[in-house]
C-alpha positions in Angstrom: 124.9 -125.5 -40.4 123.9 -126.3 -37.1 122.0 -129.6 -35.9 119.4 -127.9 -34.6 116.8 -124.9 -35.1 116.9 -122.2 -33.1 114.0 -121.6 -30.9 111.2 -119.5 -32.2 110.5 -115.7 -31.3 108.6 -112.9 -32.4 105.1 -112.9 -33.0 104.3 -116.5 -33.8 105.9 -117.9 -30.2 102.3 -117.4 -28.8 100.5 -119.1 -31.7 97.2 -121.1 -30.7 99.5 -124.2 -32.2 103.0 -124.9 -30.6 106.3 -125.1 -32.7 107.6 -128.6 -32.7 111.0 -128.9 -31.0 113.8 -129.7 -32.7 116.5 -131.0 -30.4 119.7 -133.0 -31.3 119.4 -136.9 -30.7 122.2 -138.1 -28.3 124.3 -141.0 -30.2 125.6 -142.2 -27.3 122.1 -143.5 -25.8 120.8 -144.2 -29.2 120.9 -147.6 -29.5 122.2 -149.2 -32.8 120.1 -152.4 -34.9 120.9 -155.6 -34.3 121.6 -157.6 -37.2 120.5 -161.4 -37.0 121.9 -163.7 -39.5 118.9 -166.7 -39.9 119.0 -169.9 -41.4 117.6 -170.4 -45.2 114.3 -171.7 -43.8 114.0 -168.9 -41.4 114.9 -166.6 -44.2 111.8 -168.0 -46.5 109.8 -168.4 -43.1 110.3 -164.2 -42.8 109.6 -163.7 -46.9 106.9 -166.1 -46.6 104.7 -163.9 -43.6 106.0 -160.5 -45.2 104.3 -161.7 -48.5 101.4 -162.7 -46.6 100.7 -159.4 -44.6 101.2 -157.2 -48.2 98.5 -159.5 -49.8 96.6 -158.6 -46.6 96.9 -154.9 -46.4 96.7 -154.8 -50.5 93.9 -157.2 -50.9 91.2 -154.9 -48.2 93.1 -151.6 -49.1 90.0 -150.3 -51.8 86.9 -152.7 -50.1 84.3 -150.2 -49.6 81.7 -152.5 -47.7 84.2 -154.5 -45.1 82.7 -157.5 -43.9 85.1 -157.7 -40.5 87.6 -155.2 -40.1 88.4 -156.6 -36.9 89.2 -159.7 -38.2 91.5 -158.3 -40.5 93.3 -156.4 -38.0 93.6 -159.4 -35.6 95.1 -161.5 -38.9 97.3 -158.8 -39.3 98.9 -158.6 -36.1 99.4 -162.6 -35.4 101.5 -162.3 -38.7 103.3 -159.9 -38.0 104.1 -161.2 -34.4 104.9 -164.7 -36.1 107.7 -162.8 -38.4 108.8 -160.7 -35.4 109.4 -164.4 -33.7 111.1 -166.0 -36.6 113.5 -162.9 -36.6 114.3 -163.2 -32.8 115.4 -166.5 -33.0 118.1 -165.6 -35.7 121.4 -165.3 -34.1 123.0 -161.9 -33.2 126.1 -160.8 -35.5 128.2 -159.1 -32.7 130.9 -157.1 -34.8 134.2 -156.6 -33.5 133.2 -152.6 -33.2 130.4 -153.3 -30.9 132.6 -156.0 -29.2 135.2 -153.6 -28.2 132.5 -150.8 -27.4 130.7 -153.1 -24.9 134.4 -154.1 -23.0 135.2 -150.4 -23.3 131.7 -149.8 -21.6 132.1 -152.4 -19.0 135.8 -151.1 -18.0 134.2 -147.6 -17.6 131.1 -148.6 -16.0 134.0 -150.3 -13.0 135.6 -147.2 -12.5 
């Protein structure tokens, strides 16, 4: 099977809506997650904000008259910039792989 679609022809190639492309992602520039490995209270810190923002979204999820939507939105968005903080200052787990595959990286970006 092969990663990607071929391109379209025929009679739909000059449809009033363009296909979507379908290209292959490159690996090599994709860049991987970082795992962080937090202390307990940065742990509960995280569950406590991720708790908060579901009783957020759930709790104005069905309200038909909205009072402040804005509000809500601005709430929304210090929380979840709180819990992206907490997360950066967990430590980076470096595995070995990506260890190797930054010296291996460095030695060919010399050359």
């Amino acid at each position: 099977m092969p990663p990607f679609a071929p391109p379209l022809t025929g009679p739909l190639e000059h449809s009033a809506a363009p296909a979507p492309e379908i290209t292959p992602k490159a690996s090599a520039t994709a860049a991987r997650p970082v795992r962080r490995r937090g202390s307990l209270q940065q742990g509960r810190a995280l569950e406590a904000l991720g708790h908060a923002v579901e009783y957020l979204v759930d709790s104005r999820m069905f309200l038909i008259d909205q009072t402040n939507p804005k509000a809500d939105q601005e709430a929304l968005g210090i929380l979840m910039r709180l819990s992206r903080e907490v997360f950066m200052e967990c430590p980076e787990v470096v595995t070995l792989w990506t260890k190797v595959e930054r010296l291996c990286r460095r030695s060919f970006a010399r050359r």
